[in-house]
C-alpha positions as CSV (number, residue, x, y, z in Angstrom):
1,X,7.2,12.5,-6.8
2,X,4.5,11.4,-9.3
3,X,2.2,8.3,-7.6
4,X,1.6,4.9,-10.3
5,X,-1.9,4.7,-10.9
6,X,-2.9,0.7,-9.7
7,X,-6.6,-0.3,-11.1
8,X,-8.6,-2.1,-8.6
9,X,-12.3,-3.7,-9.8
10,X,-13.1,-4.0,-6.3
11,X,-14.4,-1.9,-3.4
12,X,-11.0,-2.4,-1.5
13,X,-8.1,-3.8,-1.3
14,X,-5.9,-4.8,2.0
15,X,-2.7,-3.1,2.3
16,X,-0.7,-6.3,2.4
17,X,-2.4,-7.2,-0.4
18,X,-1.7,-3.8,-2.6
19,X,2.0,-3.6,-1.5
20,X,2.1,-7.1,-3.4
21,X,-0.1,-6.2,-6.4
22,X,2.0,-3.1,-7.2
23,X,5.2,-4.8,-6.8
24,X,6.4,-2.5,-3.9
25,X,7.5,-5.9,-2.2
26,X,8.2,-9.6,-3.1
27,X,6.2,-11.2,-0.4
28,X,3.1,-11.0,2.2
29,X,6.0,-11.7,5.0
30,X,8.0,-8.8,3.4
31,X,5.2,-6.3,3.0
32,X,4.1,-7.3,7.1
33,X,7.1,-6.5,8.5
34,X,7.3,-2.9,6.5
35,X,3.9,-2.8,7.8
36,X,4.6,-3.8,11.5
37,X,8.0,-1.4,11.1
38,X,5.7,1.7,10.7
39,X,7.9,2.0,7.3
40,X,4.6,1.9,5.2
41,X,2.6,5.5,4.3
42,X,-1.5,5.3,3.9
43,X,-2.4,8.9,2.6
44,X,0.5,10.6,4.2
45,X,0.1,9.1,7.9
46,X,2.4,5.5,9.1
47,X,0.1,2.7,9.1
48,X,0.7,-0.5,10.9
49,X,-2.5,-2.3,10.5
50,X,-1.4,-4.8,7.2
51,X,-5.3,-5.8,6.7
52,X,-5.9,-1.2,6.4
53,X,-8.9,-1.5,3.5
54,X,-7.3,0.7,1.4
55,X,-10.5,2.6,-1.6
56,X,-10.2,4.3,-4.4
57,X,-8.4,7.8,-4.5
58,X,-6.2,6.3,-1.3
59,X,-1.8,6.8,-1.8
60,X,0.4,4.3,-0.2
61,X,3.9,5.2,0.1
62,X,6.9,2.9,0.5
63,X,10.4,3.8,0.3
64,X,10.2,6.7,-2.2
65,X,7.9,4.8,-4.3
66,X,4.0,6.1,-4.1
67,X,0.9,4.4,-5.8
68,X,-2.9,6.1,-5.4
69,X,-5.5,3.5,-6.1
70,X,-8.6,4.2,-8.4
């Protein structure tokens, strides 16, 4: 599985946020309860925390879809 490459001008981005900004899910309340249901990967380990500051060279994974941040 090859990751999408998102672009991000700033130090961080919050996972609920990113999940949003790579179209992984249509809404904050969506992309919270993927989060909350452990259903959300941050570099390969379940994270639950929706406002994880999530740097460059970090991969989220969500249902089969992957995107590492630069």
């Amino acid at each position: 599985m090859s990751a999408e490459i998102i672009n991000i001008t700033t130090e961080f981005i919050k996972l609920d946020a990113l999940l949003k900004y790579a179209s992984l899910v249509s809404s904050g309340g969506e992309a919270k309860a993927l989060i909350q249901d452990g259903q959300v990967l941050v570099n390969g380990e379940v994270c639950t925390m929706r406002g994880k500051k999530i740097r460059s060279g970090d991969t989220v994974s969500l249902g089969g879809k992957e995107v590492t941040v630069e």
